[in-house]
N, C-alpha and C positions, 0 to 999 in steps of 0.2 A: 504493500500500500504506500509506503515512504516512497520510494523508490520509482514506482510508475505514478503515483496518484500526487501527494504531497509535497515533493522535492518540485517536480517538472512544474507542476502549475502553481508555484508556492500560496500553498494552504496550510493556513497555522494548524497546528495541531498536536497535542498531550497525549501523551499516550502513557496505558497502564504496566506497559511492558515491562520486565524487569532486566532483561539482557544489557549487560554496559556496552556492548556495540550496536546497541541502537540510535544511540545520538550521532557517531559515527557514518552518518548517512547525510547528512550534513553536509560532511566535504567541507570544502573552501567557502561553499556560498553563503548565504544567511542562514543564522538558524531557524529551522522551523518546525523541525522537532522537537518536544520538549516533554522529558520526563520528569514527574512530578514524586513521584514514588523511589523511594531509595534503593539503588540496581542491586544486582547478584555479588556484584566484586566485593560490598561490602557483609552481603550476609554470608561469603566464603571467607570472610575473614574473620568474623563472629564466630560463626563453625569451629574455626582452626582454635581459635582462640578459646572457645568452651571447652571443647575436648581434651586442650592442651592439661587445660585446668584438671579437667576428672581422670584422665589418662595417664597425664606425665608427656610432656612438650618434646622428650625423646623417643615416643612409644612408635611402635609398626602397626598402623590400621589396614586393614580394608576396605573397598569401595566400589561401591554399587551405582552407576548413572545409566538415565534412562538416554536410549538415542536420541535425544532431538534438542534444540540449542538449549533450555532451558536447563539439560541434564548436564551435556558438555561444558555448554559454558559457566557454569556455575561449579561441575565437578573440577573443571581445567584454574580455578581459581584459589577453592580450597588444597588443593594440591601444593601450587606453589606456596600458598601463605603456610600451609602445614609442612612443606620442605624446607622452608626458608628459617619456621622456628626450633629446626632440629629432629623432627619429625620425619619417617619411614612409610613407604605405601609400600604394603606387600602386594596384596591382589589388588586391583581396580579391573574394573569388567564392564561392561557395555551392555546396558539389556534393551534391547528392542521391543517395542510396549504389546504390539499384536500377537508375542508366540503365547500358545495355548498353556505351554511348562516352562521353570524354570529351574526343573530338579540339575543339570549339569551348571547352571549358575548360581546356584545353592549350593553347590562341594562348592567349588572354588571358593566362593564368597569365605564360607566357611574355613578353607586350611590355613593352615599355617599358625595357629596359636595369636594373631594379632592380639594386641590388648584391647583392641576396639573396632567397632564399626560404622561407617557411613554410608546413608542411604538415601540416594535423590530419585524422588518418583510421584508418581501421583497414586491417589489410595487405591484406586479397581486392579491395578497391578500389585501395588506393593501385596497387596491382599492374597493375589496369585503367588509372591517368589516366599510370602512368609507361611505356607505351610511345608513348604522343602527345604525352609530354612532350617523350621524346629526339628524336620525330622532329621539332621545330621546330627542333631545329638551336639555340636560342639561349637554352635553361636547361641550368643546369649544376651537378650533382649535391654537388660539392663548394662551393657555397655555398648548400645547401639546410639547413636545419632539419626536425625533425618532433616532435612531440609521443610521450609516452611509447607510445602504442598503434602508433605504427610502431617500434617497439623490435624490430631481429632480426627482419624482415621476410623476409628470403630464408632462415631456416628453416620458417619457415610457407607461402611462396607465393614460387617460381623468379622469377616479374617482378618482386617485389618487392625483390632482392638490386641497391641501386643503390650502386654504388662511392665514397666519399668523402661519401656522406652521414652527418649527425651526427642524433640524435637523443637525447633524454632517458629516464632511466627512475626511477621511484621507489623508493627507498631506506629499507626496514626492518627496517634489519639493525643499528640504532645501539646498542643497550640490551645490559647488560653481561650478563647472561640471554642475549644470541642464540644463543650457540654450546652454550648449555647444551637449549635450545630445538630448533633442529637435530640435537643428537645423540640427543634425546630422540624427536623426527620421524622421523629414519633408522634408531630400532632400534625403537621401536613401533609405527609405522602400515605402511600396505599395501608389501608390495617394489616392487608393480610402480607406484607411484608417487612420482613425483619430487618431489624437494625443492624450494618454491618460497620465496623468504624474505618474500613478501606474506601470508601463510598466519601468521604471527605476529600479524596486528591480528587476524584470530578469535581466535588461543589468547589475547592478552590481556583482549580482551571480555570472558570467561567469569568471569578470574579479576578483573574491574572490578567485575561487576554481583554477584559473591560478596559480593567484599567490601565493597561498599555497602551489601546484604542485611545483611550481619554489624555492620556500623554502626548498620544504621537500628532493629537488631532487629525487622526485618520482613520482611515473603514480598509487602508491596504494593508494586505499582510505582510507585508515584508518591513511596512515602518511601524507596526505592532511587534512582531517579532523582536526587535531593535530595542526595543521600550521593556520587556519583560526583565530583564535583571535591574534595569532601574528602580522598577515599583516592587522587585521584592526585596532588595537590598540597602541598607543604611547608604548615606546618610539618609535625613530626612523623618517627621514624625510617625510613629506605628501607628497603624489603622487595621482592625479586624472587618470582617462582613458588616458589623454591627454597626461600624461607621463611615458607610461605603459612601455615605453623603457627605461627609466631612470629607474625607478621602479624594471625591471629586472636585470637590471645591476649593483645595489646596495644590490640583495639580492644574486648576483654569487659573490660581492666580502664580503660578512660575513656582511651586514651591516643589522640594523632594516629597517623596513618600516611602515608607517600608509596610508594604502589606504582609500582615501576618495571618497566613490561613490558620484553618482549623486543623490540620498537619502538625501547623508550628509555624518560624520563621521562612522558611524557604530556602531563601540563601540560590538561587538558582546562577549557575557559572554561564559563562558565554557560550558553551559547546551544547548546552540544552539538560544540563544535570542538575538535579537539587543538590546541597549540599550541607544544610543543616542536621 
């Protein structure tokens, strides 16, 4: 979509994606990708970092990713950050999401005595590879890790409910707006939908590319683009949602602004990354 749709006709647009070579698309030209959501390179470094902690920063893990850039590029991350702090990969293995088994990527995963495991996947699989996991007899749930998409696995899929494993999940819920955000979610939108606190990096997109627009004094995307690290970065007074009319009113008379979403600060770089 970047790439044929977005780059060529420059059309702003955020995206939930968490790959850090997504901004990357970009190129030399203007930005006009822009992720709002905090990428993979940092929750492989979280990873490395957790495990180091319950493991030992010198230990030999194993490693499980699924094909596809989510799995790669996220397992390609935690690797170096866990090589880098002295850290061992014995097995790392590649699972392709459609095979029906995974009993021959259950030994491997399994040999070698690692002190631990990681596991990047989504639950309708992981669900698949963790009944051939237990039956080897010699991985063990409580020194397993998993990337945020196994998060609450056994509400989604009964195999996938494995005891004493840890996993990670992403957090956007930091911004002093959240709860003003949430009760704004719980009494105006659908009943029969649930509150999710990810569902903040859209509501703050809307009110970024606003007030870029209100900056640039324009309706083009490329001189809103141009505007977006202005309005989410200091100098200049804070403004949440909440004072989006103030907000406006200090960028029609020349003044800075730092809009702080319901995420949090922002902080958004010129290549199209958050970085708060």
């Amino acid at each position: 979509a970047a790439q044929a749709v977005v780059i060529p006709n420059n059309v702003l647009m955020f995206t939930g994606g968490t790959n850090p070579a997504l901004t990357e698309l970009n190129g030399d030209g203007p930005t006009l990708l822009w992720q709002p959501v905090a990428a993979d390179d940092l929750q492989g470094r979280v990873l490395a970092q957790l495990m180091a902690e319950a493991l030992g920063a010198d230990s030999t893990v194993n490693v499980a990713v699924r094909n596809d850039a989510y799995g790669t590029g996220l397992g390609d991350i935690f690797r170096q950050a866990w090589e880098a702090g002295g850290g061992t990969i014995g097995q790392y293995i590649t699972i392709n999401p459609d095979q029906p088994t995974f009993d021959t990527e259950a030994q491997q995963l399994a040999s070698g005595e690692p002190a631990g495991w990681l596991i990047i996947d989504f639950c309708p699989q992981f669900g698949t590879l963790a009944g051939p996991l237990t039956r080897t007899g010699a991985w063990d749930p409580a020194r397993t890790f998993g990337g945020d998409t196994l998060y609450n696995c056994g509400d989604q899929v009964p195999e996938g409910s494995t005891l004493g494993m840890r996993t990670v999940q992403a957090n956007a819920s930091s911004g002093s707006s959240f709860p003003d955000y949430q009760e704004l979610f719980e009494t105006e939108g659908a009943p029969n939908i649930d509150f999710q606190a990810f569902t903040a990096e859209a509501f703050d997109s809307v009110f970024i590319s606003f007030l870029a627009a209100v900056a640039a004094q324009s309706n083009d995307p490329v001189a809103i683009s141009e505007q977006v690290v202005a309005v989410t970065n200091p100098p200049g007074d804070a403004y949440t949602f909440l004072e989006i009319d103030q907000a406006v009113q200090a960028l029609l008379a020349g003044e800075d602004i730092h809009f702080n979403g319901a995420t949090g600060p922002l902080l958004f770089n010129d290549q199209g990354r958050v970085t708060a």
